[in-house]
C-alpha positions as a Markdown table, in Angstrom:
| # | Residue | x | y | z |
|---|---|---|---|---|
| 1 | Unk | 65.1 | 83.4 | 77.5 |
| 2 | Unk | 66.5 | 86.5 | 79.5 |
| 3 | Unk | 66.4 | 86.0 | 83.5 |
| 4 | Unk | 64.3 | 87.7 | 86.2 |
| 5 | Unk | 66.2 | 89.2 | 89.0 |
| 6 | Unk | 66.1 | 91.7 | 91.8 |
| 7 | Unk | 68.7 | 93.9 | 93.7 |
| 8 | Unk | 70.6 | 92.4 | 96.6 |
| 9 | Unk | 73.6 | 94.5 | 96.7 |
| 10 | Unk | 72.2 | 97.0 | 98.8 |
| 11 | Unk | 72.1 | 99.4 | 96.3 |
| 12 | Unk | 68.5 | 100.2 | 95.5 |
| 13 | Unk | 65.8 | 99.6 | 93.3 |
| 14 | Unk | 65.5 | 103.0 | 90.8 |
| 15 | Unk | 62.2 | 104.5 | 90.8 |
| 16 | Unk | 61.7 | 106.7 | 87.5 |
| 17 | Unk | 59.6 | 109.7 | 87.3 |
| 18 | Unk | 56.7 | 108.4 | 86.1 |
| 19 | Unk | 56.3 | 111.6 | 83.8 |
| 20 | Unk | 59.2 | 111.7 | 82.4 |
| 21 | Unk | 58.5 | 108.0 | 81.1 |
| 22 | Unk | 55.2 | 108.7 | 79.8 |
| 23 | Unk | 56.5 | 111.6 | 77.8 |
| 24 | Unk | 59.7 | 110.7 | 76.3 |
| 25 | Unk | 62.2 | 107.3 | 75.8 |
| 26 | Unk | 65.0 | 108.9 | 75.2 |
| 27 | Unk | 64.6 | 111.2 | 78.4 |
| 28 | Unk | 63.4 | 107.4 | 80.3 |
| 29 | Unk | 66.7 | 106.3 | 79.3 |
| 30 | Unk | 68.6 | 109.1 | 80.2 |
| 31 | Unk | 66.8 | 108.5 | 83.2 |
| 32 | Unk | 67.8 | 105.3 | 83.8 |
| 33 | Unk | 71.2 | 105.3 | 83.1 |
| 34 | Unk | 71.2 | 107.5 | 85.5 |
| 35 | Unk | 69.9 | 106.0 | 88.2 |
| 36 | Unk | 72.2 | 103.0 | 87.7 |
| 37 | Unk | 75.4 | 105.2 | 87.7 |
| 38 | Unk | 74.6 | 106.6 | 91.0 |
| 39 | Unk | 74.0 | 102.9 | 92.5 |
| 40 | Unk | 77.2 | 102.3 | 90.9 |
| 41 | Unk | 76.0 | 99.5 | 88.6 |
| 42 | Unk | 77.1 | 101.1 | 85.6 |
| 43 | Unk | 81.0 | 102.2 | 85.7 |
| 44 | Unk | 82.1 | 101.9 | 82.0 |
| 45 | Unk | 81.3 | 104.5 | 79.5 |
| 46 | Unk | 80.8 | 101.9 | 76.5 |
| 47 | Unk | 77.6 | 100.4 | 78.8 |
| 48 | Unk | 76.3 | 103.7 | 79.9 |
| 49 | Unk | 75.9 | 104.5 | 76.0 |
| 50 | Unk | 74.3 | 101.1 | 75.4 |
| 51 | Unk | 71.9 | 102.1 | 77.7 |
| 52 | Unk | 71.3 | 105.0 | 76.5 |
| 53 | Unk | 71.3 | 104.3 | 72.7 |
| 54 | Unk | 68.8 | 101.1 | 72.7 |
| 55 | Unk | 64.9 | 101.6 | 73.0 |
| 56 | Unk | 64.1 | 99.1 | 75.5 |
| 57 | Unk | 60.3 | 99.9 | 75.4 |
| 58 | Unk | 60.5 | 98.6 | 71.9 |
| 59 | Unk | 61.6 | 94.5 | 73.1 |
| 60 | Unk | 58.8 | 94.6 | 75.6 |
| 61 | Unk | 55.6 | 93.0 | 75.0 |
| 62 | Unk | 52.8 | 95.2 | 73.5 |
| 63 | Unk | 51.0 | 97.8 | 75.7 |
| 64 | Unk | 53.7 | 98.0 | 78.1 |
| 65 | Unk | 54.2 | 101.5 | 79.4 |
| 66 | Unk | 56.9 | 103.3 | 79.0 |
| 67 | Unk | 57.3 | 103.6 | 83.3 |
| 68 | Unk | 57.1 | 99.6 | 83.3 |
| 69 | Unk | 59.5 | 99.2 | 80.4 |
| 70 | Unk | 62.2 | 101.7 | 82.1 |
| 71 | Unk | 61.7 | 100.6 | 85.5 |
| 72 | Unk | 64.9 | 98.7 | 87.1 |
| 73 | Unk | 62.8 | 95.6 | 86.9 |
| 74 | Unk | 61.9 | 92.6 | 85.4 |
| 75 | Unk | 59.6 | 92.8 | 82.3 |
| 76 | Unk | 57.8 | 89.1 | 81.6 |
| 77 | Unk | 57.8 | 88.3 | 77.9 |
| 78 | Unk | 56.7 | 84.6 | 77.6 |
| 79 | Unk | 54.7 | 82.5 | 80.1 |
| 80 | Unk | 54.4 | 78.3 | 79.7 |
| 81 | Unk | 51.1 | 76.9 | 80.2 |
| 82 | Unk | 51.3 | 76.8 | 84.1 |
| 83 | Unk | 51.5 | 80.9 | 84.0 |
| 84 | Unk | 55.2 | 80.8 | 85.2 |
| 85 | Unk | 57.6 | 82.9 | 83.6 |
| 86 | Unk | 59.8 | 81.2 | 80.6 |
| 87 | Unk | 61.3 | 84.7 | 79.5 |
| 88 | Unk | 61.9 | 87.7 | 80.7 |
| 89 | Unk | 64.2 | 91.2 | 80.3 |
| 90 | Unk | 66.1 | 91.1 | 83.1 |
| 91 | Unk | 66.5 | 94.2 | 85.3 |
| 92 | Unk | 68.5 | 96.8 | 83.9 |
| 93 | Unk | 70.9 | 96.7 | 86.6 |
| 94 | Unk | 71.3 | 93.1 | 86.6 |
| 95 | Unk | 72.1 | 93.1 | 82.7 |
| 96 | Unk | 74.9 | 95.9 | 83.6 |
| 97 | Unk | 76.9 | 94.1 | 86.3 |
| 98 | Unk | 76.6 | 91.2 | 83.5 |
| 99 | Unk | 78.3 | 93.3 | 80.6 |
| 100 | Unk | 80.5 | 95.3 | 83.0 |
| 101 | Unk | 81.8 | 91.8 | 83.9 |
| 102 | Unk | 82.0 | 90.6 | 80.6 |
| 103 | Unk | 85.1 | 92.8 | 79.7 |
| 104 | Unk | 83.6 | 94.1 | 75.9 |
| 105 | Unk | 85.9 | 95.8 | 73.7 |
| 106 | Unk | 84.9 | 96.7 | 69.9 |
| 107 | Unk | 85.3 | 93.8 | 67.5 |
| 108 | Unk | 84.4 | 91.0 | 70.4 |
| 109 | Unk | 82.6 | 88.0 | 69.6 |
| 110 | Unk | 80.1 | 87.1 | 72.0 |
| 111 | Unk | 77.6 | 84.3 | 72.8 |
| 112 | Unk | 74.3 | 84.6 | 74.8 |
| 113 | Unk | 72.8 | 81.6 | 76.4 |
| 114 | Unk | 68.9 | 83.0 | 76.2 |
| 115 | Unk | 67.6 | 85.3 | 73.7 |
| 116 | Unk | 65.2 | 88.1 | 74.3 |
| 117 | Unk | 66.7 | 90.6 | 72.0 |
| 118 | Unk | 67.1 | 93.4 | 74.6 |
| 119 | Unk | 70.4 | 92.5 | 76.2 |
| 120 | Unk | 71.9 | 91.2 | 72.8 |
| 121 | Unk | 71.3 | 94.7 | 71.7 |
| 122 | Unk | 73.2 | 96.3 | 74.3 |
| 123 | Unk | 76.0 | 93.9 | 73.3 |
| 124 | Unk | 75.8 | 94.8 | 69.9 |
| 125 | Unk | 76.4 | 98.5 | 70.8 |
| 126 | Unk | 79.3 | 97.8 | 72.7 |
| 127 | Unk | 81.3 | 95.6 | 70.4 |
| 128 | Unk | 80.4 | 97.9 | 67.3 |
| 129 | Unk | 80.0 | 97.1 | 63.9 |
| 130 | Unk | 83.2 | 94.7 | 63.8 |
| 131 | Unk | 82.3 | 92.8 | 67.0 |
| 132 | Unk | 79.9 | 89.3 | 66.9 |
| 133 | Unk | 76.9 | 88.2 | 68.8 |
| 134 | Unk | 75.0 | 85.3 | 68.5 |
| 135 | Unk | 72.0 | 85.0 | 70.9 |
| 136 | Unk | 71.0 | 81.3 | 71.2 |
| 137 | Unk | 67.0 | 80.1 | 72.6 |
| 138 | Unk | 65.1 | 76.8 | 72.4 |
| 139 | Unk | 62.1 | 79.0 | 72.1 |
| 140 | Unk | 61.1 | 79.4 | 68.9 |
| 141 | Unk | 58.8 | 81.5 | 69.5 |
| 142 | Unk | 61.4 | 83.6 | 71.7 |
| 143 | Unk | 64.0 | 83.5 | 69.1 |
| 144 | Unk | 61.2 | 84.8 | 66.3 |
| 145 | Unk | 60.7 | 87.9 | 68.7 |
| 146 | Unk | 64.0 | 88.9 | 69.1 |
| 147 | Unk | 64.7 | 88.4 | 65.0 |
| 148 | Unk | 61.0 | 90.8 | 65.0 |
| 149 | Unk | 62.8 | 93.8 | 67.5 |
| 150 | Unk | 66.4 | 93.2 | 66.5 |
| 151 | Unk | 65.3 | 94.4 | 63.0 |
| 152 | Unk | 62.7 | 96.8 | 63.8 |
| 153 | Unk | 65.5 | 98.5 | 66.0 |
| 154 | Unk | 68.2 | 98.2 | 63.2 |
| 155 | Unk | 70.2 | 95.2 | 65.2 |
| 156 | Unk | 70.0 | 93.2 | 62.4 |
| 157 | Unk | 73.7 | 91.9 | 62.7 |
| 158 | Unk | 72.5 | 90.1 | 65.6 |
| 159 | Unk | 72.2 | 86.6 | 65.0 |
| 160 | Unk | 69.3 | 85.2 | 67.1 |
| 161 | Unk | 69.2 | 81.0 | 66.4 |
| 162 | Unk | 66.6 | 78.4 | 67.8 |
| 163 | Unk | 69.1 | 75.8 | 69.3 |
| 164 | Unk | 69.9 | 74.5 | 73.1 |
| 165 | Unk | 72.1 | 76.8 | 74.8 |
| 166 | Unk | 73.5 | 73.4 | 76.8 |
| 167 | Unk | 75.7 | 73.2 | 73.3 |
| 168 | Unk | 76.6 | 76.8 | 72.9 |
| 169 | Unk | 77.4 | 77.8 | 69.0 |
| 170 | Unk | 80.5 | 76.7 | 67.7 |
| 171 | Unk | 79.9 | 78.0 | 64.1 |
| 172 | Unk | 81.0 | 81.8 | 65.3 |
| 173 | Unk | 83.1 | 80.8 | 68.4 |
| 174 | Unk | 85.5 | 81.2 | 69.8 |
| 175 | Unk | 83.9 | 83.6 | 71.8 |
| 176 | Unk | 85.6 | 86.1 | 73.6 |
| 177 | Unk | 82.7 | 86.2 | 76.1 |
| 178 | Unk | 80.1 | 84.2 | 76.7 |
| 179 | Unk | 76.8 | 85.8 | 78.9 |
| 180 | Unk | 74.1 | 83.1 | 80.3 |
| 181 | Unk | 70.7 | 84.9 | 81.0 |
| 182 | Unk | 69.6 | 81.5 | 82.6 |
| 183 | Unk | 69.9 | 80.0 | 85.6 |
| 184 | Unk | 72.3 | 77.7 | 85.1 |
| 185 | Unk | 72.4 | 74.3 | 88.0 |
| 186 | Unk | 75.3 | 73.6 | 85.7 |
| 187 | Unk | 78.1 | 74.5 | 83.5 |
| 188 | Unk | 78.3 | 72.3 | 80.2 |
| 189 | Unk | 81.6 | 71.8 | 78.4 |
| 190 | Unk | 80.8 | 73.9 | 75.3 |
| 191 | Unk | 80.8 | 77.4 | 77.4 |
| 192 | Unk | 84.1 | 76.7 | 78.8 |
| 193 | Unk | 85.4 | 75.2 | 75.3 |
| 194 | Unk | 84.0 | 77.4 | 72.9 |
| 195 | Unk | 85.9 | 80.5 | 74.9 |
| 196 | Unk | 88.8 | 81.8 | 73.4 |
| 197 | Unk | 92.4 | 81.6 | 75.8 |
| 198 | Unk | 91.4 | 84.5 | 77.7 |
| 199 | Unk | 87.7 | 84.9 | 77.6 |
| 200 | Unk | 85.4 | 85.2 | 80.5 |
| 201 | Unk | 82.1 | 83.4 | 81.1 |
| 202 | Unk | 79.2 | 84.9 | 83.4 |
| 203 | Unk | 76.6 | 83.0 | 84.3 |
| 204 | Unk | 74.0 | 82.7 | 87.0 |
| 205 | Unk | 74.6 | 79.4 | 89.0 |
| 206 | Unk | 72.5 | 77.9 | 91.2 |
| 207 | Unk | 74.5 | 76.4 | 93.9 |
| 208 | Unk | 72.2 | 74.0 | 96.6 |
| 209 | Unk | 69.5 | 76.4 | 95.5 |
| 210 | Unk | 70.9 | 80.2 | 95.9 |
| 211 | Unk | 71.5 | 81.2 | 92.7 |
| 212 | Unk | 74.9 | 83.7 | 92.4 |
| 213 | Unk | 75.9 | 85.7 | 89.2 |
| 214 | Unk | 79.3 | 84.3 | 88.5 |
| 215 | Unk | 81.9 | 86.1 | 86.6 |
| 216 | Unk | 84.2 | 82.9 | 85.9 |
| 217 | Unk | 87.8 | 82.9 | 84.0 |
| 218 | Unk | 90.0 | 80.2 | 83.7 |
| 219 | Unk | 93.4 | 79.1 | 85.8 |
| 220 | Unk | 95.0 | 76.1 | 84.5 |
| 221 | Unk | 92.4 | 73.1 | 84.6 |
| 222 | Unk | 89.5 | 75.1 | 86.1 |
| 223 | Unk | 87.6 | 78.1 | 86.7 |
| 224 | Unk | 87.6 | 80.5 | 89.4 |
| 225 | Unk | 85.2 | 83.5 | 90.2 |
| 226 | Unk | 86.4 | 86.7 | 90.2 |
| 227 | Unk | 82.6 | 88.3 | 91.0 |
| 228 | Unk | 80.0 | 87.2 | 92.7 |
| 229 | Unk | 76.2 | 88.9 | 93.1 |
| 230 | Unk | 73.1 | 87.1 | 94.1 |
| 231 | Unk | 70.3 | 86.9 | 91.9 |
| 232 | Unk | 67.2 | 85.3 | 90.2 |
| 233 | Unk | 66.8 | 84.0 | 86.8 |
| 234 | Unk | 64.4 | 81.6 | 84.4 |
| 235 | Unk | 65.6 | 78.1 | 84.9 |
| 236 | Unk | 67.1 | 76.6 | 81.4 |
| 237 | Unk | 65.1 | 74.3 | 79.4 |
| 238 | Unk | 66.1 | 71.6 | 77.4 |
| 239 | Unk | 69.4 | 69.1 | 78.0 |
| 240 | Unk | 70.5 | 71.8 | 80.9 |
| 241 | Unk | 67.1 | 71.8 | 82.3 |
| 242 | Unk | 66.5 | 72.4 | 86.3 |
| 243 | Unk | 66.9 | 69.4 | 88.0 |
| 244 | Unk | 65.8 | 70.3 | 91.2 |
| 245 | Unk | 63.3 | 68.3 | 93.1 |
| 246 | Unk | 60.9 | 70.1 | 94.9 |
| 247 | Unk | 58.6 | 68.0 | 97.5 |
| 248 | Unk | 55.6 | 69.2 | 99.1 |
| 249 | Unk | 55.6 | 69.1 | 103.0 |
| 250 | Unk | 52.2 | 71.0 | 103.7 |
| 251 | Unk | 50.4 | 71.0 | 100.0 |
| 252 | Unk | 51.5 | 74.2 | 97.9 |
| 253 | Unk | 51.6 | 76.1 | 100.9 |
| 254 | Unk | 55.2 | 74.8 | 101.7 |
| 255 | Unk | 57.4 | 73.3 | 99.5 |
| 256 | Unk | 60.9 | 71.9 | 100.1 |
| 257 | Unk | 63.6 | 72.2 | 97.2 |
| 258 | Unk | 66.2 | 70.0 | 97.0 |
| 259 | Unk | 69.0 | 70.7 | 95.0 |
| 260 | Unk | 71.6 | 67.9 | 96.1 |
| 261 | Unk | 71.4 | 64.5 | 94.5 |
| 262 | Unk | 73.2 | 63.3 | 97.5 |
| 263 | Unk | 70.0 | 64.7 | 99.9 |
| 264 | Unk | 67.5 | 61.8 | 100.9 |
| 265 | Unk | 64.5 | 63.0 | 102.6 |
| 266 | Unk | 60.9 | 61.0 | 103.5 |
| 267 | Unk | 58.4 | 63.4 | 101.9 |
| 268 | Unk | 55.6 | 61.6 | 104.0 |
| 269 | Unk | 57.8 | 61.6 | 106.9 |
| 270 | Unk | 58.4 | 65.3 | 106.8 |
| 271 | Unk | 54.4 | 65.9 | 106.5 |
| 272 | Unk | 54.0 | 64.0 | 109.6 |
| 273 | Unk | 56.5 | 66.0 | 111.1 |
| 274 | Unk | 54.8 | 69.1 | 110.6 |
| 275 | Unk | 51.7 | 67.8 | 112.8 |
| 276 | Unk | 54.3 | 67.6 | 116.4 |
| 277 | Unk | 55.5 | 69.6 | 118.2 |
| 278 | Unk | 58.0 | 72.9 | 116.9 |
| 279 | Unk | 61.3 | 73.1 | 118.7 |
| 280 | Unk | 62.1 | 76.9 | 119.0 |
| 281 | Unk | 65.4 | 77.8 | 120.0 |
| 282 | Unk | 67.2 | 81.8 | 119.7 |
| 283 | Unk | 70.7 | 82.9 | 118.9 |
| 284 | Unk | 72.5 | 85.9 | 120.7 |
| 285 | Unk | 73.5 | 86.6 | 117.0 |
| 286 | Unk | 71.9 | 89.8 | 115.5 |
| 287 | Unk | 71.5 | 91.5 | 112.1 |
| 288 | Unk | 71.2 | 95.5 | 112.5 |
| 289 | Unk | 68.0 | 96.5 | 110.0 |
| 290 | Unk | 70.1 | 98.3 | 107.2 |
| 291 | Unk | 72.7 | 95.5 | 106.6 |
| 292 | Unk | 69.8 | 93.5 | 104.2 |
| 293 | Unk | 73.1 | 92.4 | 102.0 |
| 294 | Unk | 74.4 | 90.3 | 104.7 |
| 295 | Unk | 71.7 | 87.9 | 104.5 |
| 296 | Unk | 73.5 | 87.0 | 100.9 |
| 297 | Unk | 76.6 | 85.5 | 102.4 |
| 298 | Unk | 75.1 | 84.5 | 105.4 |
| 299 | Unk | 72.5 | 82.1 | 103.2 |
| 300 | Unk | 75.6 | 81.1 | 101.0 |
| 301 | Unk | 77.3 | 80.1 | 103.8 |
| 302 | Unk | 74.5 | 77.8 | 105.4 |
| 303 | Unk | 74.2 | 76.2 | 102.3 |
| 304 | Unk | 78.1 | 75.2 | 102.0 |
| 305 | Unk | 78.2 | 73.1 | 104.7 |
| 306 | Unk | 78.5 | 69.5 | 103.6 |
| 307 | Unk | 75.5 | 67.7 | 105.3 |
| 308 | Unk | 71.8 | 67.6 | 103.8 |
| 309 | Unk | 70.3 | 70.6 | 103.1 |
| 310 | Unk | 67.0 | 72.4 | 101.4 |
| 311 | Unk | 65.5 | 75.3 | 100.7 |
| 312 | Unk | 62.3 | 76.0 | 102.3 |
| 313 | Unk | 59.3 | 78.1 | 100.8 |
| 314 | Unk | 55.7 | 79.0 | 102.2 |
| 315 | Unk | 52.7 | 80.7 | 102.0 |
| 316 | Unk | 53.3 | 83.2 | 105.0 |
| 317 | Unk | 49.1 | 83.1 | 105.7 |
| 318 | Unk | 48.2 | 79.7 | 104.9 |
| 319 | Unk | 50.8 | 78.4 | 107.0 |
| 320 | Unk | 50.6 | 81.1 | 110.0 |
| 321 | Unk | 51.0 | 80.3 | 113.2 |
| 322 | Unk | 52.7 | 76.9 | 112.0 |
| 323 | Unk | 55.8 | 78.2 | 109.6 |
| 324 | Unk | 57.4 | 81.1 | 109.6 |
| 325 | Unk | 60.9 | 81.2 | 108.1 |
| 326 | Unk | 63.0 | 83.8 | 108.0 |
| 327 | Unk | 62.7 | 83.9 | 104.1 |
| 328 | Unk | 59.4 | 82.8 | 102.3 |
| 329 | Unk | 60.8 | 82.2 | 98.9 |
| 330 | Unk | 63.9 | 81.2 | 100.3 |
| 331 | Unk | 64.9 | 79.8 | 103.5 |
| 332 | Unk | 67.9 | 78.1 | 104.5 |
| 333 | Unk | 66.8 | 74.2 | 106.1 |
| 334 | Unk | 69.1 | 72.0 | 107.8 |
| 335 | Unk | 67.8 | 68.4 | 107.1 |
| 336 | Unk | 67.9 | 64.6 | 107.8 |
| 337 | Unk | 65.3 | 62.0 | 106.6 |
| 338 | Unk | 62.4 | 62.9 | 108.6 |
| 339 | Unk | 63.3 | 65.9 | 110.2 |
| 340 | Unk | 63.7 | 69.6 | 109.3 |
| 341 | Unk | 65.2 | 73.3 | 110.9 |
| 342 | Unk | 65.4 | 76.2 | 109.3 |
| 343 | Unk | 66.4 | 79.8 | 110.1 |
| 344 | Unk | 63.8 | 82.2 | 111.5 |
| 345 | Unk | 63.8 | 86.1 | 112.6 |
| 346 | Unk | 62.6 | 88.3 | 115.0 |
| 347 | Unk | 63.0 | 92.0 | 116.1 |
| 348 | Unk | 65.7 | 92.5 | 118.6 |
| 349 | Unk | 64.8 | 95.9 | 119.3 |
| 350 | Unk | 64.4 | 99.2 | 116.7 |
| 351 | Unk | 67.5 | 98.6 | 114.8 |
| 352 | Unk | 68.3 | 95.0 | 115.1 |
| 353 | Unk | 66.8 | 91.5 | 114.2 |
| 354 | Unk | 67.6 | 88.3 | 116.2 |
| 355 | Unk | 68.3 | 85.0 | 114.7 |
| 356 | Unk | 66.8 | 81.7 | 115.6 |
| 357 | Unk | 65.5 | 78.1 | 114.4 |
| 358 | Unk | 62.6 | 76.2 | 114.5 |
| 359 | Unk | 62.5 | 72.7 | 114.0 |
| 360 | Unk | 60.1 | 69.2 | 113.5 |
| 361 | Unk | 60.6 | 65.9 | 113.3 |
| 362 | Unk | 62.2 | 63.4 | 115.7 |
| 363 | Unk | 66.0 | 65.0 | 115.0 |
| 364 | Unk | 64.4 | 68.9 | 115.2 |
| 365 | Unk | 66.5 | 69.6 | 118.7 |
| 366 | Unk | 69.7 | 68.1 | 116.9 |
| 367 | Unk | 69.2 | 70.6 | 114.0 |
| 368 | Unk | 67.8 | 73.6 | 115.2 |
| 369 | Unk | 71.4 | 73.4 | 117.8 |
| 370 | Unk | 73.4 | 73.0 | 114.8 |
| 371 | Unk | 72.4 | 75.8 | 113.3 |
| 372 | Unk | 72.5 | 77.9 | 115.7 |
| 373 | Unk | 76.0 | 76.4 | 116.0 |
| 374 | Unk | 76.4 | 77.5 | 112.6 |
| 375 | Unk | 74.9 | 81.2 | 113.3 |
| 376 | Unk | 77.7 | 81.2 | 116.0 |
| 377 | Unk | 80.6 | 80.4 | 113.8 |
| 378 | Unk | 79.6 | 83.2 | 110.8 |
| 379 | Unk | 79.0 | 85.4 | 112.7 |
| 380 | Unk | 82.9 | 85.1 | 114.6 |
| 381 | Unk | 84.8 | 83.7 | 111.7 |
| 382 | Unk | 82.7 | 84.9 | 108.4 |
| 383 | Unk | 81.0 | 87.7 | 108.9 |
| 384 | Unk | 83.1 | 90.4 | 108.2 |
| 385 | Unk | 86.1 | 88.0 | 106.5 |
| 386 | Unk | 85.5 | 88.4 | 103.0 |
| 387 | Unk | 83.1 | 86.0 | 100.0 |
| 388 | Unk | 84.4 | 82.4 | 99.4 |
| 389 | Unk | 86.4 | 81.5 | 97.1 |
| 390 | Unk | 84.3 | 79.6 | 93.9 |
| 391 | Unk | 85.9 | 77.5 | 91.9 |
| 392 | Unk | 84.4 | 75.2 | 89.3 |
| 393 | Unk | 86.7 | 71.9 | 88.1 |
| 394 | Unk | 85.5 | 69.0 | 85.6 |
| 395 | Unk | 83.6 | 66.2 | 87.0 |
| 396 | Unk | 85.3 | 63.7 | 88.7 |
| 397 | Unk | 87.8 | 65.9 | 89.8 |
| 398 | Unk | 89.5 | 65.4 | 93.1 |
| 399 | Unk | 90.6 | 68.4 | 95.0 |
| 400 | Unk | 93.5 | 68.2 | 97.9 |
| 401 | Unk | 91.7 | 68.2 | 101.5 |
| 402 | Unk | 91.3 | 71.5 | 102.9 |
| 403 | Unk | 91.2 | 72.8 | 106.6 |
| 404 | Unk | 89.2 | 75.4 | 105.4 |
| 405 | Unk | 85.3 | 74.7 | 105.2 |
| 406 | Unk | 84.8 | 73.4 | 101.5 |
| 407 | Unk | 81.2 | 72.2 | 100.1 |
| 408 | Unk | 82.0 | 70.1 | 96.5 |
| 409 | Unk | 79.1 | 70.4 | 95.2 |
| 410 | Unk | 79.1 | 67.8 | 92.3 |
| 411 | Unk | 77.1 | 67.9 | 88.8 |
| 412 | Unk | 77.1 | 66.0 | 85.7 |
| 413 | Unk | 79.7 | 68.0 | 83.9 |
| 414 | Unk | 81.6 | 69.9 | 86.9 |
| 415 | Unk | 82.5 | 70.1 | 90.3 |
| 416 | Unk | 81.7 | 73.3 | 92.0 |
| 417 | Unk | 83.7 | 74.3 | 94.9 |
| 418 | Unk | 82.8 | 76.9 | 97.9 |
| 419 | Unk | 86.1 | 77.6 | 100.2 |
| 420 | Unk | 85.4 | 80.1 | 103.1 |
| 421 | Unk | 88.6 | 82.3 | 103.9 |
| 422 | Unk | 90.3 | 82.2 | 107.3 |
| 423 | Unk | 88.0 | 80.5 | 110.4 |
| 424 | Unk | 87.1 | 77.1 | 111.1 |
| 425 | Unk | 83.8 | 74.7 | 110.5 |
């Protein structure tokens, strides 16, 4: 159940030559390993020659081209009944930050959490012969595809098994790696436990609804992040399944995802809100037009401070003139029970956008100030001072106060931590 995702690094989507990838794989490939050693997304020989050796166009779903299969995106696989996506190949340069991260040497033993057959492939041809991987789906359908291309591509010492991922594979573990290709709201005990001493986990985590590719090793008691790259993936399924909750506040046209047990909302209340007035307020704070990576941290830092918070997403012409966020799929909203702000753009002038708010709701001047307050303080104290520090510590857990801004964000099995270097809230 491999993940969709899309470049946010700033480092470009790779468009192939369409004849090229008409005419030839192997050329495609070449292609495309090219394309993601220039955007620097492949550094390691050992993944450049994955890349190169496995026929991706062969995992892909029949009567894909050859262009669609060796274009740095997403390929659907499998669909559930309401047309969304349940698997996917993720984008090639997605899958190569992932093994790059993942530190494989010949003779590893890995684990994949979502099967596909594509990435477990490319792990096969890294860790050779002598190496282990074990790709683990609750699909059985998914799982009987990859068995179908594994073999048809001669991976058959891949071993692709219908089983939760939420309980890993302890028959082949310990696992010197262990690679989720599904977004994960959580991180259950058996990844961390079926890891041998020194292993690394990477996993896309969805903190307060901004999902971020972690690659997590262990100090002492807990895990800390070494690498950090935002992203998109295919929700898990099963006992790890998505728990957020996602309440409409204008129909389908906007919906408001909560990902925060601790967040309390009035879903008629917020309706009603929508039908007063909009509080519109503007921030001296700029963006210049080519610095599209900054929105990453700037996002991940809204959503770590502690108070209630959502993510808001609309239909841009169904709610015109009403909502326009500064993100459609994915906008950061400062919340209270019956009221709502979220963060909205404008153009500055020809090489700059201006940040502002809009808010509804009895409390929308309160929040639309705050986070303009909040605009304020990144910009001076975050901006240009480095990612946060994530850390991720067993349930129950109780970290030493801080006088650094800290969000805890707290899940069934772990306790995720966001620290901000240097500044102040």
């Amino acid at each position: 159940m491999a993940g969709s995702a899309g470049p946010f690094g700033g480092k470009g989507v790779i468009m192939l030559d369409s004849d090229v990838t008409r005419a030839n794989p192997e050329d495609a490939r070449r292609q495309l390993v090219d394309g993601l050693t220039s955007r620097g997304w492949i550094t390691q020989p050992q993944v450049a020659a994955a890349f190169a050796a496995v026929p991706r166009h062969l995992f892909t779903p029949a009567g894909t081209s050859l262009e669609t299969a060796y274009a740095d995106t997403v390929v659907i696989t499998r669909r559930g009944p309401d047309g969304k996506a349940t698997s996917s190949i993720s984008a090639p340069w997605l899958q190569a930050h992932m093994l790059e991260a993942a530190r494989l040497r010949p003779g590893a033993r890995v684990l994949e959490i979502g099967s596909g057959g594509y990435n477990a492939a490319l792990i096969a041809e890294i860790v050779g012969p002598a190496g282990t991987v074990v790709s683990v789906d609750i699909d059985p359908q998914v799982v009987a595809n990859a068995q179908d291309a594994l073999s048809r591509t001669g991976y058959d010492r891949v071993r692709a098994v219908h089983a939760d991922g939420e309980h890993g594979f302890p028959p082949d573990g310990p696992y010197d790696a262990v690679i989720v290709t599904v977004e994960a709201g959580d991180i259950p005990p058996a990844w961390n436990g079926q890891l041998t001493a020194g292993g690394v986990l990477v996993v896309p985590l969805r903190l307060r609804g901004h999902t971020r590719c972690l690659t997590l090793v262990r100090r002492d008691d807990h895990l800390i992040a070494t690498a950090s790259v935002q992203c998109g993936f295919v929700p898990m399924q099963g006992d790890g399944r998505d728990p957020v909750r996602r309440v409409p506040v204008r129909g389908d046209d906007a919906i408001l995802s909560l990902d925060d047990p601790t967040t309390q909302v009035s879903a008629d209340a917020l309706r009603a809100a929508l039908d007063g007035p909009r509080v519109e307020m503007w921030s001296p704070v700029t963006l210049a037009m080519s610095m599209g990576a900054a929105f990453e941290a700037l996002h991940l830092f809204l959503a770590s401070q502690p108070r209630p918070y959502g993510i808001l997403t609309v239909d841009r012409d169904r709610t015109a003139g009403l909502l326009d966020p500064q993100d459609r799929f994915c906008c950061p909203t400062l919340l209270t029970a019956d009221s709502l702000a979220y963060l909205t753009l404008r153009r500055h002038d020809d090489e700059a956008w201006q940040f502002g708010a809009h808010g509804f709701g009895p409390d929308a001047t309160t929040l639309v100030r705050d986070l303009l307050e909040l605009l304020t303080v990144w910009d001076q104290h975050h901006r240009d001072n480095g990612s946060p520090c994530i850390t991720v510590h067993p349930a129950g857990t109780r970290l030493p106060d801080t006088e650094r801004l800290r969000l805890l964000v707290p899940r069934r099995h772990t306790l995720t931590a966001i620290t901000w270097p240097g500044g102040r809230r």
